[in-house]
C-alpha positions as CSV (number, residue, x, y, z in Angstrom):
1,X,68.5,98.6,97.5
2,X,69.6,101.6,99.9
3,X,73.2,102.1,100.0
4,X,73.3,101.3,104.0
5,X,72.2,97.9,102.9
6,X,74.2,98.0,99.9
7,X,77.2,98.4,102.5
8,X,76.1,95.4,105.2
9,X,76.1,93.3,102.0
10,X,79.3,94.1,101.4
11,X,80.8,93.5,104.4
12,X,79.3,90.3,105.0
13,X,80.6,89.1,101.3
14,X,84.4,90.5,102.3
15,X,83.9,88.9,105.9
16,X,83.0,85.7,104.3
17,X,85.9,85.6,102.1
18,X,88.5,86.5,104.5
19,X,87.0,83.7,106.9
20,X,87.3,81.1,104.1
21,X,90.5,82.0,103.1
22,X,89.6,83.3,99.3
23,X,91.6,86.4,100.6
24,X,95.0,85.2,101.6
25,X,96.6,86.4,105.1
26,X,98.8,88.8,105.1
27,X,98.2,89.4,101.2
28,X,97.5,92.9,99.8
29,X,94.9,93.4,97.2
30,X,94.2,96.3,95.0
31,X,91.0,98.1,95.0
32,X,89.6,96.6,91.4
33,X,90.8,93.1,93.0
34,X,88.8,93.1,95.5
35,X,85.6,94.8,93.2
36,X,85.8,91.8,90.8
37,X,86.3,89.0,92.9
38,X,83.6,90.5,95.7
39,X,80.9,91.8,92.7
40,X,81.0,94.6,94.8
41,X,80.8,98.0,93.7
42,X,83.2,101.0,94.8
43,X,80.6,102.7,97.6
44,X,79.8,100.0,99.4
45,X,82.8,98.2,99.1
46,X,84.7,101.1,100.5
47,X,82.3,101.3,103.2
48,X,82.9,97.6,104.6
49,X,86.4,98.1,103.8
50,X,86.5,101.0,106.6
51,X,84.4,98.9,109.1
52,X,86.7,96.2,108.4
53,X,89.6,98.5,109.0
54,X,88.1,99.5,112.4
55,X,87.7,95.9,113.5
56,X,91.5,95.6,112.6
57,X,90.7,92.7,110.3
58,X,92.5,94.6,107.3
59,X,95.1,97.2,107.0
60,X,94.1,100.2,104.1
61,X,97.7,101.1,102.8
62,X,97.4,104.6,100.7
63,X,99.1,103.8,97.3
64,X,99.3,100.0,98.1
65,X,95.9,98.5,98.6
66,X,94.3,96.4,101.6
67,X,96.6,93.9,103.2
68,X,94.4,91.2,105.2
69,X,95.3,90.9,109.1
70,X,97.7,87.9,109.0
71,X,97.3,84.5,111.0
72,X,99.4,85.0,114.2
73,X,99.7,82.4,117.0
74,X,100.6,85.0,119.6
75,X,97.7,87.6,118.6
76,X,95.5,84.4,118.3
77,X,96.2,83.3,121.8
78,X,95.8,87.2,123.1
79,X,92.1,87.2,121.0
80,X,91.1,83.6,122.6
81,X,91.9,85.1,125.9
82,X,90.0,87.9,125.2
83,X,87.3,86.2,123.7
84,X,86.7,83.9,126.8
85,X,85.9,86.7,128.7
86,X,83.6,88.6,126.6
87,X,81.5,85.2,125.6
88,X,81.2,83.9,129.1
89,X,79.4,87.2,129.7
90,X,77.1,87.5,126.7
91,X,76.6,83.6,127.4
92,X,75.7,84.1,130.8
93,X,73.4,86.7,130.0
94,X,71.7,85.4,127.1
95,X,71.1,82.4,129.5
96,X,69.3,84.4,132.2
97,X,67.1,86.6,130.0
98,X,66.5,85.0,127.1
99,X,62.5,85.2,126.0
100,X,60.7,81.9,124.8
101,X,60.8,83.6,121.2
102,X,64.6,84.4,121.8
103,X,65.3,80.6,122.9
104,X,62.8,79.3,119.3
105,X,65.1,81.0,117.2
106,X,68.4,79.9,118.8
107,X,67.0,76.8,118.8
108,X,66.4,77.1,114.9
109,X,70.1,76.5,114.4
110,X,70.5,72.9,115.7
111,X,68.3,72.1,112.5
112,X,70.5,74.4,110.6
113,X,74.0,72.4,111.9
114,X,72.8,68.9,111.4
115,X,72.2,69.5,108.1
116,X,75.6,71.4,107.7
117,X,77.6,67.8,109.1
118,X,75.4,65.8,107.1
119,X,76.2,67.5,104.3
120,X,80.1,68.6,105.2
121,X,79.1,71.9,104.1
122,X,82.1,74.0,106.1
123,X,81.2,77.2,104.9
124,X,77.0,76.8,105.6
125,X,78.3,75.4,109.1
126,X,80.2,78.8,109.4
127,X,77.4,81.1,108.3
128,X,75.1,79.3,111.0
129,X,77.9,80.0,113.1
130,X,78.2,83.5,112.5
131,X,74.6,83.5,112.6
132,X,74.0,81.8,115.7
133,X,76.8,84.3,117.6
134,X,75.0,87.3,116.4
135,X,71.7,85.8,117.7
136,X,73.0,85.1,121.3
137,X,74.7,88.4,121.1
138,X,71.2,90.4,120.5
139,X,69.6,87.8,123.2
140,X,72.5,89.0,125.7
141,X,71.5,92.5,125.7
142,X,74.8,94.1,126.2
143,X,75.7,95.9,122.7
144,X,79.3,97.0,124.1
145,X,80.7,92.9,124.7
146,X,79.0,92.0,121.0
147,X,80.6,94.9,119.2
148,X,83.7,94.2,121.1
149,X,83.7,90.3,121.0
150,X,82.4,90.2,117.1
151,X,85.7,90.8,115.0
152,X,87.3,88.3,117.6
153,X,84.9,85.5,116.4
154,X,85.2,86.2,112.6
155,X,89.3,85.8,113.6
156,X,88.3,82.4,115.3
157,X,86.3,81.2,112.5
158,X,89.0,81.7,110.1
159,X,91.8,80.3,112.3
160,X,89.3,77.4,112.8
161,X,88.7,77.1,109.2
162,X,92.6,77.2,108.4
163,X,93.5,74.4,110.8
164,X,90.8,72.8,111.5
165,X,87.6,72.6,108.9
166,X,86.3,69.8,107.9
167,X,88.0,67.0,110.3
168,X,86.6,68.9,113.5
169,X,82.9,69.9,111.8
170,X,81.3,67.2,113.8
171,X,82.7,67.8,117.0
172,X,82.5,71.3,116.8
173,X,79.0,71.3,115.6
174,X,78.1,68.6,118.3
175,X,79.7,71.4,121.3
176,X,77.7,74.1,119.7
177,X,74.2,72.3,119.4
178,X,75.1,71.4,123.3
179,X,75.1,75.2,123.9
180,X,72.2,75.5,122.1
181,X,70.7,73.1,124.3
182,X,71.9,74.2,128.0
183,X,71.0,78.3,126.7
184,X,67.5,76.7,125.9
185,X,67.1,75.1,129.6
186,X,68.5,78.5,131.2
187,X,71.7,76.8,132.6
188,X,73.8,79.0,132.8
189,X,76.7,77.0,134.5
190,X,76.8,74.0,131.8
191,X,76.6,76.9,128.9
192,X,79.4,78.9,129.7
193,X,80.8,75.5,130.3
194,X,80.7,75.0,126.7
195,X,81.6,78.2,125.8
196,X,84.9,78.1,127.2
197,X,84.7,74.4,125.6
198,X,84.8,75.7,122.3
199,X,87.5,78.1,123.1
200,X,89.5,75.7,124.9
201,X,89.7,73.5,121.2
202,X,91.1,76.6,119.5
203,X,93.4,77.1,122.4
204,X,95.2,73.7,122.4
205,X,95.8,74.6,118.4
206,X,97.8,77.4,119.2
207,X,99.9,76.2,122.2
208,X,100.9,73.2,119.7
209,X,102.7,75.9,117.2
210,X,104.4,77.8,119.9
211,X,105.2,75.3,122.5
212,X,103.7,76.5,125.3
């Protein structure tokens, strides 16, 4: 396997990890850790540990190891705002241009989250998640929101995950498969709609822990 896909393995093996909570917040881990409970081996994993270091999900300490970003309600509350910004934008696009192959593959997931509920399967819901953003990302056409909003939804999943998992998998799977839906009949209005839906649910989790 060439080491550039070597690498994306990697990262989306750490990314999972961190979202699901296998690495603690906040926790440092040694190199070797993270090698034996990833499988990874030292390349690649040093080359998703740098993206992931870019994308401020960790912190690479020199003589200490990697610390994973913490769980903070006011940098949560700062990466929802954000967020809402960037989606509405890559929703609003992927709404207007998406081709009839674009809209059969988006449409693929609906399948893919039914069975997730039926199943409670949190972490396939989350990978159809992840796999559904970077789908409506590529749809949208606009490389500079998806590299900018991306890190700021694996943050979301996790804080989801953390506070909300299994108890909200219906309802959030039922708001996402409505997206699916109003992206597949190009209305834009009703889809970001949704969009600022699905923040608006992480949103009231965070005002509840600091009051506002």
């Amino acid at each position: 396997m060439p080491e550039n896909n070597l690498s994306a393995k990697a990262y989306k093996i750490l990314e999972e990890l961190i979202v699901t909570l296998k690495l603690e917040p906040g926790k440092t881990y040694s190199e070797k850790e993270l090698m034996a409970v990833s499988d990874i081996s030292r390349t690649p994993l040093r080359e998703a540990l740098l993206k992931l270091s870019n994308e401020s999900l960790i912190n690479i300490i020199p003589r200490r190891g990697i610390e994973i970003s913490d769980i903070n309600m006011t940098n949560q509350l700062a990466i929802l705002e954000t967020r809402r910004v960037l989606d509405s934008l890559l929703i609003s696009r992927a709404t207007k241009y998406a081709t009839t192959l674009e809209k059969n593959k988006i449409l693929e997931f609906k399948q893919h989250m039914k069975e997730a509920v039926k199943n409670k399967d949190v972490k396939e819901y989350l990978r159809n998640d992840k796999l559904l953003d970077q789908t409506i990302f590529d749809t949208a056409r606009n490389e500079y929101a998806a590299n900018a909003t991306a890190p700021l939804h694996i943050r979301s999943r996790r804080f989801w995950y953390y506070f909300k998992g299994v108890d909200d998998l219906e309802a959030s799977a039922k708001v996402h498969m409505d997206l699916i839906d109003a992206i597949i009949q190009s209305d834009e209005k009703k889809a970001i709609d949704l969009s600022d839906r699905i923040i608006n649910n992480l949103v009231e989790v965070v005002k509840k822990y600091i009051n506002i």
